[in-house]
C-alpha positions as CSV (number, residue, x, y, z in Angstrom):
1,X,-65.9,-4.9,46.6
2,X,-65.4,-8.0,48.8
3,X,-62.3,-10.5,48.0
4,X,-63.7,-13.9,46.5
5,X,-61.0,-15.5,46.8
6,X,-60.1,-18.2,49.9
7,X,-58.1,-17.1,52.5
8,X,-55.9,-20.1,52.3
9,X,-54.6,-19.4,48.6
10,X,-53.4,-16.3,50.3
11,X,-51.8,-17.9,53.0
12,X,-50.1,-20.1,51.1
13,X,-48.8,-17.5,48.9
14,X,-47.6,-15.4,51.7
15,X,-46.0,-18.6,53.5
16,X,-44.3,-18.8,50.3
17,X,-42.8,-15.1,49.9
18,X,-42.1,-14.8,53.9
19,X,-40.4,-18.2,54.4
20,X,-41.8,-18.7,58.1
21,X,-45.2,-19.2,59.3
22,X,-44.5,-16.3,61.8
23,X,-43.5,-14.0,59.3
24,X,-46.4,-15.2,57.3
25,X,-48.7,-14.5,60.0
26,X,-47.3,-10.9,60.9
27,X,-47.7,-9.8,57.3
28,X,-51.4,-11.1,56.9
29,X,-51.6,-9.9,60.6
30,X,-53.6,-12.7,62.1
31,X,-52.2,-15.0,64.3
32,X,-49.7,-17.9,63.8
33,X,-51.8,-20.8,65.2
34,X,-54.7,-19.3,62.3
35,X,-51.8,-19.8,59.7
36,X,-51.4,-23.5,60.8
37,X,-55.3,-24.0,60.7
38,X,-55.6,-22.0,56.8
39,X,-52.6,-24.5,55.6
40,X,-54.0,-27.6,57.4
41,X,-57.2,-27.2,56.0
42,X,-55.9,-26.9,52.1
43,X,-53.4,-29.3,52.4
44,X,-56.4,-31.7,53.5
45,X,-59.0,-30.5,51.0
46,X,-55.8,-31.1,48.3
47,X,-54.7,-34.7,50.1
48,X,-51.3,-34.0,50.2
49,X,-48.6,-31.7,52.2
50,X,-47.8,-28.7,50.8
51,X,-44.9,-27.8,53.4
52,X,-41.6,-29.3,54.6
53,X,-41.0,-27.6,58.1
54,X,-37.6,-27.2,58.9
55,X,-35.7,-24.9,62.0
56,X,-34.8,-22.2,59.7
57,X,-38.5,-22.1,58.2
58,X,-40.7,-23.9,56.0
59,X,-39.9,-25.1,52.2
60,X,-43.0,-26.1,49.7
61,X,-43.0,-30.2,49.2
62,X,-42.7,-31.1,45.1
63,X,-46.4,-31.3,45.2
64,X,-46.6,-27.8,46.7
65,X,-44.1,-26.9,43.7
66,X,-46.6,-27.6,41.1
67,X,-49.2,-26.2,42.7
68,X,-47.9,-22.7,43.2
69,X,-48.3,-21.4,39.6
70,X,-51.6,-22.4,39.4
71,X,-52.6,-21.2,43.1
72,X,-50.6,-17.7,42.1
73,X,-52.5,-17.1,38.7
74,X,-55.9,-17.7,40.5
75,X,-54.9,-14.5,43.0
76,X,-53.5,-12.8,39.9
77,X,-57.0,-13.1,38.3
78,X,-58.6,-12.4,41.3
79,X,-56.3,-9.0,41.7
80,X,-57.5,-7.9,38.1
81,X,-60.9,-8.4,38.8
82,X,-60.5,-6.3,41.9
83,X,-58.8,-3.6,39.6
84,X,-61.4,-3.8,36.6
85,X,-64.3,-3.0,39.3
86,X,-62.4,-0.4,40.9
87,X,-61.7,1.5,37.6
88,X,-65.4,0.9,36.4
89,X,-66.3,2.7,39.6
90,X,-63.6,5.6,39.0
91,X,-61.5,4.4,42.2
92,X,-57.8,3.5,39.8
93,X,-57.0,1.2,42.2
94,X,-54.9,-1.7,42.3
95,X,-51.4,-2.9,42.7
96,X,-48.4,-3.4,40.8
97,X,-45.3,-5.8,42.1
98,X,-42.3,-4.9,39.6
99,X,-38.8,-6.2,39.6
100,X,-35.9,-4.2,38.9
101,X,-32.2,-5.0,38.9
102,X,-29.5,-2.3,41.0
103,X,-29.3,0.6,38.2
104,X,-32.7,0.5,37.3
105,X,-33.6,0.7,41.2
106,X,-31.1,3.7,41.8
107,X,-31.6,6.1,38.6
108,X,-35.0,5.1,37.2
109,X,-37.5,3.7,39.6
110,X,-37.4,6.7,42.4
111,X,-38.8,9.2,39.4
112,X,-40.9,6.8,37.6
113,X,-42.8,5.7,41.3
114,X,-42.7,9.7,42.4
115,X,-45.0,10.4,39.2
116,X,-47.0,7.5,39.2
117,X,-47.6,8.0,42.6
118,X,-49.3,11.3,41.8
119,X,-51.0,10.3,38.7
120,X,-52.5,7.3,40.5
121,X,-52.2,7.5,44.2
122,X,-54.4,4.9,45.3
123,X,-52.7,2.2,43.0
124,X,-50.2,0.6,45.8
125,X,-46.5,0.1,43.9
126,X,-44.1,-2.8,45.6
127,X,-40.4,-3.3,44.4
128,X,-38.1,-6.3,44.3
129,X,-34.8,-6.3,43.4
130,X,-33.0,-9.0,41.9
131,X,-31.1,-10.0,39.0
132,X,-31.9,-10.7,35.0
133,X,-32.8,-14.3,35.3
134,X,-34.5,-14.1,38.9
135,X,-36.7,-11.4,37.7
136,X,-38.1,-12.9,34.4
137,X,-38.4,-16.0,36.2
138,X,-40.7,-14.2,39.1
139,X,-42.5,-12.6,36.1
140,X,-43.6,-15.9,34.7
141,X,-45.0,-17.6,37.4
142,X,-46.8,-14.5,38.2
143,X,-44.9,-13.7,41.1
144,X,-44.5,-10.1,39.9
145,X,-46.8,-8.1,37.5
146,X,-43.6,-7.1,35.3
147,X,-40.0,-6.7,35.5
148,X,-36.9,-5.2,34.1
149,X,-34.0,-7.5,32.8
150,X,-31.6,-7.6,29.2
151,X,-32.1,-9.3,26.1
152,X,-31.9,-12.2,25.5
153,X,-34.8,-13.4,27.3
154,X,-35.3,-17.3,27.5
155,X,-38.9,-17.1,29.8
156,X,-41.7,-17.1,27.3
157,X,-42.8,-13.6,28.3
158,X,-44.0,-10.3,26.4
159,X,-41.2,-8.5,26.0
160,X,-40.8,-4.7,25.8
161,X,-37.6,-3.2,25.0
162,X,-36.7,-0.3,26.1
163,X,-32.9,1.1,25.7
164,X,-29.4,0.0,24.2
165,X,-26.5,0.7,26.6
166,X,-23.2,0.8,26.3
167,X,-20.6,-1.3,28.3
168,X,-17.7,0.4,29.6
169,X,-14.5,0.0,30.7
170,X,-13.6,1.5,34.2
171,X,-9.6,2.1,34.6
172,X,-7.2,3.7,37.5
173,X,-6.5,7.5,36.9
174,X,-2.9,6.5,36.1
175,X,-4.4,4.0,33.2
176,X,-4.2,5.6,29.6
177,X,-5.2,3.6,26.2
178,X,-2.4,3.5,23.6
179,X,-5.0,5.8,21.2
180,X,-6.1,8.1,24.1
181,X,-9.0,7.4,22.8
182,X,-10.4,4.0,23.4
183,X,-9.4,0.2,25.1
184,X,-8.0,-2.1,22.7
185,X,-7.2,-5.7,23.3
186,X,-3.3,-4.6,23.3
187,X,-4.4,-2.5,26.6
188,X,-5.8,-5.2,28.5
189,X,-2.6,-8.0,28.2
190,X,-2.5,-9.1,31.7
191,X,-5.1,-6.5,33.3
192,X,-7.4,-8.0,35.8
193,X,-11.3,-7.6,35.5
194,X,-13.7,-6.8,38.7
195,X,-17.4,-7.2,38.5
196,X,-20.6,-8.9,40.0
197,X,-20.7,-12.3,39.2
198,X,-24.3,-12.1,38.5
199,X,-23.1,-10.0,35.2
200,X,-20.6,-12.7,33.8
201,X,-23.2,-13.6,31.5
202,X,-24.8,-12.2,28.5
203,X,-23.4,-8.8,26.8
204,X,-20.8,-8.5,30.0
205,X,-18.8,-11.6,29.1
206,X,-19.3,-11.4,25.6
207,X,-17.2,-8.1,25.6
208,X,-14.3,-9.8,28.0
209,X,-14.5,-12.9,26.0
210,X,-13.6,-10.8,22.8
211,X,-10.9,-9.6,24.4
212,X,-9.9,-13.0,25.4
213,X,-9.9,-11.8,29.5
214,X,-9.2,-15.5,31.1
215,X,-11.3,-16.4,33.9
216,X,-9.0,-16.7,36.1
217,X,-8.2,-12.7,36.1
218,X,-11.6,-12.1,37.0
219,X,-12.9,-10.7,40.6
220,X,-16.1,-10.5,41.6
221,X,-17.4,-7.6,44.1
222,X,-20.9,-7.2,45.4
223,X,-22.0,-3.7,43.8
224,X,-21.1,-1.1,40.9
225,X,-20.4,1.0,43.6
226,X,-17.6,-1.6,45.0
227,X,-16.4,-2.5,41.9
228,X,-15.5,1.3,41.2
229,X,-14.1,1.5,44.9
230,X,-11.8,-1.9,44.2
231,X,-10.9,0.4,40.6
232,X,-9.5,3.3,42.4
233,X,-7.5,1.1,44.9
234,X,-5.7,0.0,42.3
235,X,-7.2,-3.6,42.6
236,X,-8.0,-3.9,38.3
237,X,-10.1,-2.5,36.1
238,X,-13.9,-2.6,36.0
239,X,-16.5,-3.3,33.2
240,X,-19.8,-1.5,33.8
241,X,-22.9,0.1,31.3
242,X,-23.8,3.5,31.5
243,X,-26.9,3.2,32.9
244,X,-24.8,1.9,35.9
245,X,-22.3,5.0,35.9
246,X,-25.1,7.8,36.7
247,X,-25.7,7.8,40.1
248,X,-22.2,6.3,41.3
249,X,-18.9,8.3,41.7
250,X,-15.3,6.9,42.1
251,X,-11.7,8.9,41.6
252,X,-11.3,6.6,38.1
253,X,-11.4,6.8,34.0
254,X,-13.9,5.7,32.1
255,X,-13.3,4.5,28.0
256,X,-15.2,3.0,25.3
257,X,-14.2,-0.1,24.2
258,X,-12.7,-0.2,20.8
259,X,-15.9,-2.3,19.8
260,X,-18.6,-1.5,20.7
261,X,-21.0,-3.7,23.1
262,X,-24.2,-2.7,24.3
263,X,-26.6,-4.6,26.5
264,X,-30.8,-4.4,25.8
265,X,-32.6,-3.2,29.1
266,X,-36.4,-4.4,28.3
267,X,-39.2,-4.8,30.2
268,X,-40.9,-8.2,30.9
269,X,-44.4,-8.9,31.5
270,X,-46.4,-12.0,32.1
271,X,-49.4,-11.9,29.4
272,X,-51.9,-12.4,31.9
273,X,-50.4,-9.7,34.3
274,X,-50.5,-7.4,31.2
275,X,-54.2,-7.3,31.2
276,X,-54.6,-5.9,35.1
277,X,-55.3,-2.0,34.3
278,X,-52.5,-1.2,37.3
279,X,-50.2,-3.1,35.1
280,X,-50.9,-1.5,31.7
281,X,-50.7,2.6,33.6
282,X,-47.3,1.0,34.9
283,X,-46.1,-0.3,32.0
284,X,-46.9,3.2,30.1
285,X,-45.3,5.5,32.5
286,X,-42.7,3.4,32.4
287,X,-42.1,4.2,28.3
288,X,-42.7,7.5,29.0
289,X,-40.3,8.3,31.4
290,X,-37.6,6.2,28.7
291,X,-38.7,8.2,25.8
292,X,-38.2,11.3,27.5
293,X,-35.0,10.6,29.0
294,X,-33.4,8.9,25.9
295,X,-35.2,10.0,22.4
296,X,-32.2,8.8,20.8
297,X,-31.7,5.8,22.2
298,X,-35.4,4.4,23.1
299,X,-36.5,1.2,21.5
300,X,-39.7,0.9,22.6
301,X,-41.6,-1.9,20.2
302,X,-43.2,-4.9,21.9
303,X,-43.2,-8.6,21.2
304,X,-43.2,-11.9,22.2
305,X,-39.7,-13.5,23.5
C-alpha cells in the first residue's frame, strides 16, 4: 500500500528529530538541497517559517512549535492506517517507537525485543532512552507510540502499571547498620548520598527527604553503574531500586531501608498510539514478559493518569 501522506510532513518531522538539514536528508536519504525545497514549499503553503537556522543546526520557530503536534498525529494516523491494511492482508507489519529509561533498557528491553522480534518479525522496533518526564512527554505529543516512566504521571496519558520496586540503600563493605539488619535515620547522620540528578525527584527524594539527607550532601554521577563505582571508592553511599541492581556489579552492601519506599514502573501510551495494532502486540508482550518475571509483584491494571 502506497503512503498518502506528503512528503513534507515527513520532512519536517525528520528535521525535527535529526536537528540538521543534512542529517535530515541522510536519514530520508535524498538529498539536502530536496530538503530545502520540501520545507520551503510547506512553509509557503502555511505562510509562515517554520525554522530558525542557526551554525549548530536548525530550531522550529513558535509557529513551527504549535504545529508539530498536529503535523505528528497526522503521520501517527497515517502509520496506523498503514498497520490496519497490512494486518487485514496478514503482513503484521508496522512499527513501534518506545521509550525506556537506563534499567529498563539494560534488564528488560533486550528479552522483550528478542521475542517480539520472533513473534512479529516484520513489525520494525526503535528505542529511545531518556528519562521519566522526557519520555511521557515524547509519548504525548506522539513522538513515541509508548514509553516506560514511574508514577506519578502528570501527562494526560493511558497509564499501565506494571511493578512496585524497592529503593535501596547502597553502602561501602566496611558500612554496617546498627540492627544488622536495615538503615535507620541514626545510620545516615552525616553520610553523603550519590545519585543521578535526574532521580532527585519523585520516590528517590522522598526516601532521602525522610531521612532528612540535606542537599548539600548530595552528589550526582552519570550512571547506576558510577554511582556504585563512586560507593566502593569510598566516595558515600548510593540510593538505587532493584530493578537497577540486576545487571550491575560493584565490591559494596546493599540494605533495606527501615521504611520502606518503592517506586511504580508503568507504562505510558498516547490514546491514539494505543489503537495502532504494532502498538497493542507491544504493549501485550510487554505485560507478559512482567507477569512472568514478577507474579508477585506485577500490577498490571490500566487507567487513565
Amino acid at each position: 500500500m502506497a503512503t498518502m501522506l506528503p512528503f513534507a510532513y515527513r520532512v519536517f518531522q525528520t528535521i525535527v528529530q535529526e536537528q540538521t538539514f543534512y542529517r535530515a536528508a541522510q536519514t530520508l536519504n535524498v538529498t539536502p538541497s530536496a530538503i530545502s525545497h520540501s520545507v520551503n514549499q510547506l512553509e509557503k503553503e502555511l505562510g509562515f517559517p517554520l525554522f530558525i537556522r542557526n551554525r549548530t543546526g536548525v530550531e522550529l520557530t513558535p509557529d513551527g512549535k504549535t504545529i508539530l503536534p498536529l503535523i505528528q498525529a497526522i503521520i501517527n494516523a497515517e502509520d496506523r492506517l498503514q498497520q490496519a491494511a497490512a494486518n487485514i492482508n496478514g503482513m503484521n507489519a508496522g512499527s513501534v517507537r518506545m521509550g525506556a529509561f537506563s534499567s529498563v533498557c539494560i534488564n528488560w528491553l533486550p528479552p522483550i525485543i528478542r521475542q517480539f522480534k520472533q513473534d512479529y518479525p516484520e513489525i520494525a522496533i526503535n528505542v529511545e532512552q531518556a528519562d521519566f518526564s522526557s519520555i511521557a512527554s515524547a509519548v504525548k505529543t506522539g513522538r513515541l507510540d509508548l514509553g516506560f516512566s514511574a508514577l506519578p504521571v502528570s501527562e494526560k496519558l493511558t497509564v499501565l502499571p506494571l511493578v512496585k520496586d524497592e529503593i535501596y540503600c547502597i553502602t561501602p563493605t566496611d558500612f554496617i547498620p546498627a540492627n544488622r539488619t536495615t538503615v535507620t535515620a541514626a545510620d545516615l547522620v552525616d553520610q553523603n548520598f550519590i545519585l543521578q540528578r535526574g532521580d532527585y525527584d519523585k520516590d528517590t527524594k522522598a526516601a532521602l527527604d525522610h531521612y532528612q539527607i540535606r542537599p548539600n550532601a548530595l552528589r550526582f554521577s552519570i550512571d547506576d553503574q558510577s554511582i556504585l563505582a563512586m560507593v566502593e571508592a569510598g566516595m558515600g553511599m548510593g540510593i538505587l531500586p532493584e530493578l537497577a541492581l540486576e545487571r550491575v556489579s560493584g565490591n559494596v552492601n546493599v540494605y533495606p531501608f527501615d521504611t520502606k519506599f518503592y517506586r511504580t514502573i508503568c507504562l505510558v501510551v498516547n490514546s491514539e498510539q494505543a489503537k495502532a495494532p504494532s502498538t497493542a502486540k507491544m504493549i501485550a508482550a510487554i505485560t507478559a514478559y512482567v507477569t512472568a518475571k514478577y507474579p508477585d509483584k506485577v500490577l498490571a491494571h490500566p487507567h487513565v493518569g
